[in-house]
N, C-alpha and C positions, 0 to 999 in steps of 0.2 A: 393639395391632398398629400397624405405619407403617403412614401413607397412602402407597399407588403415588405413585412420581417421576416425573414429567414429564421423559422425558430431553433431549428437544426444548427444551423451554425452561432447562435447566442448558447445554447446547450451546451455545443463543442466549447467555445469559450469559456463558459462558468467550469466545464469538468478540467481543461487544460488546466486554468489558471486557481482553480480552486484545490488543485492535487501539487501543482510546480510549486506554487509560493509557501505551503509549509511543508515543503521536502527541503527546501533552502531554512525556514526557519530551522526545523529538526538540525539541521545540517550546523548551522549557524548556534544554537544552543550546545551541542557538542562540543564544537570547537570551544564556545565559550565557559565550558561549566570545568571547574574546580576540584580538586582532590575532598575541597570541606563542605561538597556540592553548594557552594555559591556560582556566582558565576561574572569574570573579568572580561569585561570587552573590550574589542582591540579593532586594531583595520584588518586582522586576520578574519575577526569574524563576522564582519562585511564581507569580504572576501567569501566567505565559507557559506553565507548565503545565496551571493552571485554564483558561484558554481552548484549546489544545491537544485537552485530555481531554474538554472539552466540543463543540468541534466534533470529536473520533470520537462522541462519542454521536449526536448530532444526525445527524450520515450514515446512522450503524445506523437512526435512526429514522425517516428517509426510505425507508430502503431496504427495512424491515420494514413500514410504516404506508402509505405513499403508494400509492396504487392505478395514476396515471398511471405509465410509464415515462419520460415526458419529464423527473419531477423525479428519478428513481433515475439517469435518465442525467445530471442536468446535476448532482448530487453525486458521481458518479463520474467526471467530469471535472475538475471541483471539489478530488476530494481526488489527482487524478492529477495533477495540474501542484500542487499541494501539495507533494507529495512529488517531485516534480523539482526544486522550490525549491528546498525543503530541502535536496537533495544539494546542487545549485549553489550556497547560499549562502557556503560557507565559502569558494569562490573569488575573493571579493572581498579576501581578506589574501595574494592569489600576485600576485608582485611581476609587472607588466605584461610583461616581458622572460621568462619561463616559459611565457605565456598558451598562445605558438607548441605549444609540445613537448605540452604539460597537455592543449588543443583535439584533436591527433594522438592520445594515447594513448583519450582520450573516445571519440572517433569510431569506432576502432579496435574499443573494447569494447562500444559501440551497435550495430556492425555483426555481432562474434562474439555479442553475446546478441540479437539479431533474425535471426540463420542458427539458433543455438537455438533460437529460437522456433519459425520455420517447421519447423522439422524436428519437434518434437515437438507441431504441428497436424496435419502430413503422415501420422505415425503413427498418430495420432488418428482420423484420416479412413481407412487401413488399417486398423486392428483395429474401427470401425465397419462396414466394409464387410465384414471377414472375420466379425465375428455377425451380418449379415443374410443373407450366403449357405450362412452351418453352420442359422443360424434355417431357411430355406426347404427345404435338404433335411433338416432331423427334421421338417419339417413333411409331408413326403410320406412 
């Protein structure tokens, strides 16, 4: 007969390994993309994977292991301006004379997904509210 699965730790798994290995891709595409956005691969960008995929590991292990909050928070800020890099990086191949227009549609789409955002915290805070007051009268 199998031994009972741990679904908890197959979960931990899928979300480790499913977050670390295309934080290395990302990573890895960077290093390899091109001024003519092709992109040249090298042993660099090997490289750039293997450190990539190992700093997602190391966040999960923070994030799972570490008892303070103060080090889950300061790898979550960590890999939050990470990944803003990252988007930001390829803008360094837009010709200065774009910057204008490229900075307006940015702003634009930071504003439309931070009104998403509030709105679906707002909700959030609605349908919390609506199950403590259905909570309170089945409780009478």
């Amino acid at each position: 007969m199998n031994a009972p699965i741990n679904k908890d730790r197959e979960f931990k798994q899928i979300m480790i390994w499913g977050s670390s290995l295309p934080a290395g891709a990302i990573l890895a595409a960077l290093q390899a993309l091109q001024a003519d956005y092709s992109f040249k691969t090298s042993l660099f960008t090997f490289v750039a994977f293997i450190v990539g995929t190992s700093i997602g590991l190391i966040f999960w292990k923070i994030i799972f292991e570490t008892t303070r909050p103060i080090w889950r928070m300061i790898a979550s800020t960590v890999m939050t301006f990470g990944g803003i890099a990252a988007f930001l990086y390829p803008l360094r191949f837009i010709p200065v004379s774009k910057l204008a227009e490229l900075m307006t549609g940015l702003s634009f789409a930071v504003f439309a997904l931070s009104l998403a955002a509030i709105m679906m915290l707002k909700l959030r805070d609605f349908f919390d509210e609506d199950d403590r007051v259905n909570a309170n009268a089945n409780a009478r």
